[in-house]
C-alpha positions in Angstrom: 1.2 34.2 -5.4 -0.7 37.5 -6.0 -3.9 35.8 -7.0 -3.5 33.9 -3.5 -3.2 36.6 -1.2 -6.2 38.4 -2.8 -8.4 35.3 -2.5 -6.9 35.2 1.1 -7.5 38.9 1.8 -11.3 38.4 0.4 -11.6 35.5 2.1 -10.4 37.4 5.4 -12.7 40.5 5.2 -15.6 38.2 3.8 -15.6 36.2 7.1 -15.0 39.4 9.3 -18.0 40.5 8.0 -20.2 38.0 8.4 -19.4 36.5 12.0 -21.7 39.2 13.7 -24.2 37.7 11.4 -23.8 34.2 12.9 -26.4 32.9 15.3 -24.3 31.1 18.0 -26.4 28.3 18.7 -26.4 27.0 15.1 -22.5 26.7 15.0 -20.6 23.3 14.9 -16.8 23.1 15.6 -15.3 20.1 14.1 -11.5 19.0 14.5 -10.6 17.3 11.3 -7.9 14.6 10.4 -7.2 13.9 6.9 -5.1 10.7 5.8 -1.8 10.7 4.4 -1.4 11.2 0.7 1.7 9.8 -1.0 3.8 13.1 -1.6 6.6 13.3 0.9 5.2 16.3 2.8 1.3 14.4 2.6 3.1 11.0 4.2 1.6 12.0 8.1 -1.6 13.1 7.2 -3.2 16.9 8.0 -5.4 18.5 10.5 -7.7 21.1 10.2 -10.6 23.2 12.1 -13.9 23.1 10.5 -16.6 25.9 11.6 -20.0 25.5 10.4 -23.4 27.1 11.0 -26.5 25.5 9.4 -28.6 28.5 10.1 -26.9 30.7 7.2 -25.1 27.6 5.3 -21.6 29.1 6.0 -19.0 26.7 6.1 -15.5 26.7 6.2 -12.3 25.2 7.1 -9.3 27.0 8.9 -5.5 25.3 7.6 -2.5 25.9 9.7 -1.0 24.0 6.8 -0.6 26.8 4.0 3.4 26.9 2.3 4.6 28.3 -1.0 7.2 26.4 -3.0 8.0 29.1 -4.8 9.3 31.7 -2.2 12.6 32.8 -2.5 15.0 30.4 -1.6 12.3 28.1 -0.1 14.2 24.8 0.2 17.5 26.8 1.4 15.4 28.5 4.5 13.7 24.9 4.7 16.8 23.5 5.4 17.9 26.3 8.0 14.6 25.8 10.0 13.4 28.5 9.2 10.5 28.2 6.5 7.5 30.0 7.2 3.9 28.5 7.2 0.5 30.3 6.8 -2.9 30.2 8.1 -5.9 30.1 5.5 -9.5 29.5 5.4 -11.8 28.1 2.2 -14.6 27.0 2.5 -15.4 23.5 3.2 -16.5 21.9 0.1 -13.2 23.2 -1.8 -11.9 21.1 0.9 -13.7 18.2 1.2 -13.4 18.2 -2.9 -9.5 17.9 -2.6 -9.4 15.1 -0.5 -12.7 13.1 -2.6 -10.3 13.6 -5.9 -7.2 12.2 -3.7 -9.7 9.1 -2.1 -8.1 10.0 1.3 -10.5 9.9 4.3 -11.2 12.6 6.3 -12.7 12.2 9.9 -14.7 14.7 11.6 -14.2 14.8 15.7 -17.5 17.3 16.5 -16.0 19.7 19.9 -18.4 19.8 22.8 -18.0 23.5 23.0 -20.4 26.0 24.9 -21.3 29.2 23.2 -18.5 31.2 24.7 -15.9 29.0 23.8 -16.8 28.5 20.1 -17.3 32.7 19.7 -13.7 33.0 21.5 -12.5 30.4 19.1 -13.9 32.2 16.1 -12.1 35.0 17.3 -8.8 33.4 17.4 -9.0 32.1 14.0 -9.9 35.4 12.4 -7.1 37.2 14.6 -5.0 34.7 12.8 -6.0 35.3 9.9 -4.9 39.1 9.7 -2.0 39.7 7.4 0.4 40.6 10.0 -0.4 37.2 12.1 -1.2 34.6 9.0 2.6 33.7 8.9 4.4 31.2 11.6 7.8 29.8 11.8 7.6 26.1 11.1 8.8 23.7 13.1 8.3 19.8 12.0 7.8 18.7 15.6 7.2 21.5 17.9 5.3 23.8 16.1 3.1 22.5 13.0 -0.4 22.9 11.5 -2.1 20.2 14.1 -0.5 21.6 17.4 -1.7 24.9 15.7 -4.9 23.8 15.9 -4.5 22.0 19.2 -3.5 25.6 20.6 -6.0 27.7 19.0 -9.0 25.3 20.6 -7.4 24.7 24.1 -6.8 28.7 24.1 -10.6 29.2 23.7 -11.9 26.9 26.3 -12.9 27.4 29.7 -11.3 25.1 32.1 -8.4 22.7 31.1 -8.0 20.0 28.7 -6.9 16.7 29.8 -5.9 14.3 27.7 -5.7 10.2 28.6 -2.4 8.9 29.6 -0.3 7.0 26.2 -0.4 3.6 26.4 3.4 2.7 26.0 6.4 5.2 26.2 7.1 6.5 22.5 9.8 8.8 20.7 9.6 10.9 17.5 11.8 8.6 14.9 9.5 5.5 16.1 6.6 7.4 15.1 7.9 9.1 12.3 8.6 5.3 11.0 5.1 4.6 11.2 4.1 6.7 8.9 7.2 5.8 6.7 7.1 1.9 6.5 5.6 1.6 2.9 8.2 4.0 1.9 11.5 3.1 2.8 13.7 5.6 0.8 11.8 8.5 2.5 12.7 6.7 5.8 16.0 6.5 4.8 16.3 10.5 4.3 14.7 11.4 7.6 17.0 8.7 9.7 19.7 10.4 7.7 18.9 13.5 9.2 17.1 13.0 12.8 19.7 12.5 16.0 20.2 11.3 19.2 17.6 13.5 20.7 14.6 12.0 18.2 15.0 8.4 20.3 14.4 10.4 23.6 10.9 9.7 25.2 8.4 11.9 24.5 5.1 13.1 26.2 1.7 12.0 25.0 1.7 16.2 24.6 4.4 15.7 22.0 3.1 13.4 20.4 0.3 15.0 19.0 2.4 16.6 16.2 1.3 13.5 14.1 -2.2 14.1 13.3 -3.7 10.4 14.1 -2.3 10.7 17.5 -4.4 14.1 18.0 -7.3 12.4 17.0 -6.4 9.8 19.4 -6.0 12.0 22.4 -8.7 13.9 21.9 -11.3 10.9 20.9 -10.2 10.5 24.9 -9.7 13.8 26.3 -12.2 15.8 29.0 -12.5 19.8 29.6 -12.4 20.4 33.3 -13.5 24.0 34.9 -12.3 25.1 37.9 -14.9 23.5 39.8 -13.6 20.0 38.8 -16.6 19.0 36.2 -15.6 17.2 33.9 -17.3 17.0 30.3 -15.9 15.0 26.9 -13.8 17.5 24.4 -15.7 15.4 22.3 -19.1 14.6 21.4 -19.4 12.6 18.4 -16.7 11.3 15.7 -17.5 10.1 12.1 -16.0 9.6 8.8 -16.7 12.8 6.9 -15.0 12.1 3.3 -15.0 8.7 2.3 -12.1 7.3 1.3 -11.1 4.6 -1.4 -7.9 3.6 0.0 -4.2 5.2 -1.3 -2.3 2.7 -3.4 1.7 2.8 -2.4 3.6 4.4 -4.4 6.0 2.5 -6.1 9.7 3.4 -5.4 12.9 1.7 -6.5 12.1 -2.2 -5.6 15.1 -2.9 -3.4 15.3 -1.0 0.0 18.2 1.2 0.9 19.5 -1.7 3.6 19.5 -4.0 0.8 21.4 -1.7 -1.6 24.2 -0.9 0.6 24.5 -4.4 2.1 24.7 -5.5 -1.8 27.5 -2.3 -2.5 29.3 -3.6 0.5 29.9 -7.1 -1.1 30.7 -5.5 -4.5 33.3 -3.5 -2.3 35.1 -7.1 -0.4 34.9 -8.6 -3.9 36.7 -6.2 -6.0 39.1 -5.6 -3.0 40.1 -9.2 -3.3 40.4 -9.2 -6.8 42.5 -5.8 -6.6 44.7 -7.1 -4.2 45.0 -11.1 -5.9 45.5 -9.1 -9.1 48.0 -6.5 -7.3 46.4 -3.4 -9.0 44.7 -0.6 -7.5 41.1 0.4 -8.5 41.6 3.6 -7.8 38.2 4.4 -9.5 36.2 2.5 -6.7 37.5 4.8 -3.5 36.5 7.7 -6.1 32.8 6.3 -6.1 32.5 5.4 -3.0 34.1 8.4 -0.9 32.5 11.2 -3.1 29.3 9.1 -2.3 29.8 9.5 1.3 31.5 12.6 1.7 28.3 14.3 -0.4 25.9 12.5 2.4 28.5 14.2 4.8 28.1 17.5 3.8 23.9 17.2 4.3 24.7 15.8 7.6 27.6 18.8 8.5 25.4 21.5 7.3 22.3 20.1 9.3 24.3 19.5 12.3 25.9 23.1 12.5 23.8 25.2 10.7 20.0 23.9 10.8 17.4 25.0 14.0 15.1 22.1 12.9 14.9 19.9 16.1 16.9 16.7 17.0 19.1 17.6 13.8 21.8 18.8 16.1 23.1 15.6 18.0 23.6 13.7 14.9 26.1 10.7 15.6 26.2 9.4 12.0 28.3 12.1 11.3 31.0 9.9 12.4 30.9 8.1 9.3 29.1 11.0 7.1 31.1 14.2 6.9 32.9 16.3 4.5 36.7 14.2 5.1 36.1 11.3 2.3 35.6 14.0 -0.6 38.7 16.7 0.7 41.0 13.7 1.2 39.6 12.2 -1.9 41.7 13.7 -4.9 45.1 13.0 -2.5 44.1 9.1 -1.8 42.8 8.6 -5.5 46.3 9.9 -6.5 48.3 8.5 -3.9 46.4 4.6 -5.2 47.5 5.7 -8.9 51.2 6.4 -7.8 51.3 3.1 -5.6 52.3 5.6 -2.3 51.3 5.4 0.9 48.9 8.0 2.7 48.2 8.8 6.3 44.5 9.0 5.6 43.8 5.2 5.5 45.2 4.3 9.1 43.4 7.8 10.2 40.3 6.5 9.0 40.3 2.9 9.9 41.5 4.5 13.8 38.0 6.7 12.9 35.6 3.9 12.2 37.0 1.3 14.1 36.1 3.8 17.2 32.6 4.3 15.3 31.5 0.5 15.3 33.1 -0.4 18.7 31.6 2.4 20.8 28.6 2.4 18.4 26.3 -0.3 20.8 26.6 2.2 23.3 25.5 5.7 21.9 22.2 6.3 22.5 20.8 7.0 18.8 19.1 4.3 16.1 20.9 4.6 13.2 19.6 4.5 9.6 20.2 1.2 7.6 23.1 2.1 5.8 25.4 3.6 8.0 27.1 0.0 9.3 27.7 -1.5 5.4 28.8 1.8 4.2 30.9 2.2 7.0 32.6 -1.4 6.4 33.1 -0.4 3.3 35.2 2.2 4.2 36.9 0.3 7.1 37.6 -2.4 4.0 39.0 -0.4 1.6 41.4 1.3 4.1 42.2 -1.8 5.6 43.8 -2.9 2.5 45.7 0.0 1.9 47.2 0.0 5.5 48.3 -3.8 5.1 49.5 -3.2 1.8 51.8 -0.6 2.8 53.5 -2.0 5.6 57.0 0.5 5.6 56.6 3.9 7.0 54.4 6.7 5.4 55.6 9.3 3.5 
């Protein structure tokens, strides 16, 4: 990480020193938009802001994108919201060289900037760039490398950006899923996690935290001055780094729906047999409700703890929460010993409430929670018919 703050430091004063040197009327502002990769944090694509003069050959990119793995406790603060992103600059063919070597496109949307406006945005970038500004708190929706850049350039414009209206009324999970639909175990994880508040409607504003949906807006969007003249944010648009086309990456060949519809069955089939045979597989409520409960305690921390957005109105935490694995030990011991246990009839009271009332709450819910819920239901079911005299 030292090595990378020098290079970013030299990079800094290397720039500062030179923009005096720039003739103005040589300089080209590009807005860039790079496809997805297949890594989980690469799966939405990335946008950039490209500054190049052809006068003196410089040439570089500025990437609101920057994050260190190996901070301390990265993936805890992460969690928490409150992971920090940087602001870097390389120049354009160290760039352009990534992406080639990935064979993800990257598309160039050229800014119909006057003079003024790309000097003051030149100025932004490097006040960015000073140590004690590089860092940002990240936020997934709100706050991310392409509204970074969608800030930075309306902040240097004269007039206002207006952006073309959205064709059809959108929220975050539905375009979130877009970007997941060839990888439906990474879908799973952020339907785990996303609320109530990710199926609101959003603005065509919000939306541009995906980076194809900037491009879109802006392919369509016009700077107007006070005087109401209009002119296009953009003047020309074109393929940049040629891409060969991402093959998907192979994950485990039945989808998360499928596996939990297919656990579900197992779970009615040995509950038959356990009842037919009258024993108690005591070993299958072990599975199943450490299962759950560990899902529950991502959900529980999220949902209290966590300042990432739309986390905090989670209603699958009805189902997922930290109950299955306290009561666990006590219902695994109370199936050994033949006794009855309050729990069952608590939880069958719990997610009978869940999948009644669940039509009307206002949140799509990830492919798993209904089976795994019956599960659940099923196996405390049995147990309260089973024990018909009072509980102990």
């Amino acid at each position: 990480m030292k090595y990378v703050r020098l290079l970013l430091l030299y990079t800094l004063l290397y720039i500062c020193g030179n923009v005096r040197a720039l003739p103005e009327d040589s300089i080209e502002v590009g807005l860039l938009t790079c496809e997805p990769g297949t890594e989980v944090y690469a799966l939405y694509g990335h946008t950039a802001i490209r500054i190049c003069n052809y006068a003196t050959g410089e040439d570089w990119v500025f990437n609101y994108g920057l994050f260190n793995f190996r901070q301390p406790y990265f993936i805890w603060r992460f969690a928490l919201g409150e992971c920090d992103y940087q602001v870097g600059a390389e120049p354009f063919a160290y760039f352009a060289r990534e992406y080639e070597a990935r064979g993800s496109s990257v598309y160039q949307q050229t800014l119909n900037l006057t003079t003024a406006e790309k000097r003051r945005l030149w100025a932004l970038l490097l006040e960015n760039m000073r140590p004690e500004n590089r860092e940002y708190r990240y936020n997934y929706f709100y706050d991310n490398c392409t509204t970074r850049a969608r800030d930075r350039i309306e902040e240097s414009i004269e007039g206002e950006v207006v952006y073309p209206k959205a064709d059809t009324v959108r929220t975050y999970r539905e375009i979130v899923h877009q970007y997941t639909a060839n990888y439906p175990w990474a879908e799973l994880g952020n339907d785990l996690c996303l609320g109530a508040e990710a199926d609101c409607p959003i603005t065509e504003r919000e939306e541009m935290f995906a980076p194809f949906y900037m491009l879109h807006y802006a392919e369509g969007a016009v700077i107007r001055d006070a005087a109401g003249n209009e002119r296009p944010l953009v003047s020309d648009t074109f393929e940049l780094v040629k891409g060969r086309g991402l093959a998907v990456q192979k994950e485990f060949p039945l989808s998360p729906g499928t596996c939990a519809w297919l656990l579900f069955a197992l779970v009615a089939l040995l509950t038959l047999a356990e009842r037919w045979r009258r024993v108690c597989f005591w070993w299958l409520d072990l599975v199943l409700m450490t299962c759950v409960g560990i899902m529950g305690l991502v959900l529980t921390f999220l949902f209290f703890f966590s300042v990432h957005p739309t986390v905090g109105s989670n209603w699958q935490i009805w189902v997922f929460n930290p109950i299955p694995l306290l009561a666990m030990p006590w219902v695994v011991w109370c199936g050994i010993k033949k006794r009855k246990t309050r729990y069952h009839a608590f939880n069958t009271a719990v997610l009978m409430f869940f999948i009644i009332f669940s039509s009307f709450i206002p949140q799509d819910f990830c492919v798993v929670v209904v089976p795994l819920a019956l599960s659940l239901l099923l196996r405390s079911c049995s147990y309260v018919v089973s024990y018909r005299k009072s509980f102990d």
